[in-house]
C-alpha positions in Angstrom: -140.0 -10.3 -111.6 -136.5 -11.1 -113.3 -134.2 -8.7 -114.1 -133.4 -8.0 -117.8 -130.2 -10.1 -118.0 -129.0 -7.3 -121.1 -129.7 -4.7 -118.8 -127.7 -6.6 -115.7 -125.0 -6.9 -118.2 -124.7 -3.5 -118.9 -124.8 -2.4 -115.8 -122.0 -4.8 -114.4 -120.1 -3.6 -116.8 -120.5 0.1 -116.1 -119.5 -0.9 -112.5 -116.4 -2.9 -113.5 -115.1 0.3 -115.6 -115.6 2.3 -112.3 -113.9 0.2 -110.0 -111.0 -0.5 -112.7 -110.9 3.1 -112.6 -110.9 3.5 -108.7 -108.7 0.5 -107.9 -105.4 2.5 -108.7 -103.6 3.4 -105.2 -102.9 7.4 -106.6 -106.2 7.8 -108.6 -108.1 6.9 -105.1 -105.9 9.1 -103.0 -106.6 11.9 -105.3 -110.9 11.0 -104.8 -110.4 10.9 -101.1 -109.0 14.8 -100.8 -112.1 15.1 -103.6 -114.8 13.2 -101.7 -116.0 16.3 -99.3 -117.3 17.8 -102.5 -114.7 20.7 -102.1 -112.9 21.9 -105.7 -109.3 21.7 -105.2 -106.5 22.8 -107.1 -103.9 20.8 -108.7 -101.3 22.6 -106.4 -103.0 21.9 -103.6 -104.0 17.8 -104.5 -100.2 17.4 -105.4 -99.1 19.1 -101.6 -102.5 16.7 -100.2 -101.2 13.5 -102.0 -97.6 13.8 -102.0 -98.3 12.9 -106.2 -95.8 14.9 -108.2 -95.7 15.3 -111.7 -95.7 13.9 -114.4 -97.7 10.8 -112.3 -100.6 13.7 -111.2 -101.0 15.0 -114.8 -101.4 11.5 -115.9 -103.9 10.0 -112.8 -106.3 13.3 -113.1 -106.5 12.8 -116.8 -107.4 9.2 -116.0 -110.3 10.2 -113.9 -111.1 13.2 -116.7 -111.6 10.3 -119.0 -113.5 8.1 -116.5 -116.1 10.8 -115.7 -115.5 10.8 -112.1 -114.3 14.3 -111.9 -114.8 17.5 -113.4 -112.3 20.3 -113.7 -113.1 24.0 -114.0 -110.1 26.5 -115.4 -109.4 30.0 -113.2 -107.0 31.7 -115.4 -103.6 29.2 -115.5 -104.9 26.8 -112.3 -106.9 23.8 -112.8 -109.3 23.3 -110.3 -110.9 19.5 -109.5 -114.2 18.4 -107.7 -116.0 14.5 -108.2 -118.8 14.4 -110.6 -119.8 10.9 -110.5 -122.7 10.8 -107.4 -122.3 7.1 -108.2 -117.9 7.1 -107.4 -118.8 9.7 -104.6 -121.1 7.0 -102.6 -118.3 4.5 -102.9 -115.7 6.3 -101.5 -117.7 7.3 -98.6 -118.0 3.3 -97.9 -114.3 3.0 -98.8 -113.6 5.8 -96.1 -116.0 4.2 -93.6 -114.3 0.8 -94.0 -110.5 1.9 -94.3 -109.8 5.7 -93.4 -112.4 6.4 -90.9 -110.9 6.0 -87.0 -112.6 3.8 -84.8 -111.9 2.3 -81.5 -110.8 -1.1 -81.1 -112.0 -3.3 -78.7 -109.6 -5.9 -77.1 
């Protein structure tokens, strides 16, 4: 059976909004310190990320937008955590393929 090319369009184009969003250098630093599934603060992703403001501010409300993280107010701090399973399954690949250590063989 054939899949539904309206639903294969939809979807690529769901896919193509998350990578747009997850191709930035800074707004896939600030995933990676996300991706354990720990909520961090946006004190401690600025110190993680070397990202100051206003660029942090800006990236976070990026991913806000996107639906790939969710933030949670404790009196004046902001705290951060992924919310998209989907994002979360690509950056463990992207860690895998680019972060992770692995020996080299000569």
């Amino acid at each position: 059976m054939q899949p539904d090319p309206a639903l294969l369009r939809t979807n690529a184009c769901a896919a193509s909004q998350m990578l747009k969003a997850l191709s930035h250098p800074d707004r896939l630093m600030l995933l990676c310190q996300l991706a354990d599934g720990k909520e961090r603060s946006v004190s401690e992703l600025e110190t993680l990320t070397a990202l100051y403001q206003p660029s942090l501010s800006q990236q976070l409300g990026v991913l806000r937008r996107e639906g790939l993280i969710a933030p949670r107010r404790e009196g004046k701090q902001m705290f951060y955590r992924v919310a998209d399973t989907r994002a979360l399954a690509i950056l463990h690949t992207l860690y895998q393929q680019f972060c992770a250590e692995t020996e080299t063989t000569p």
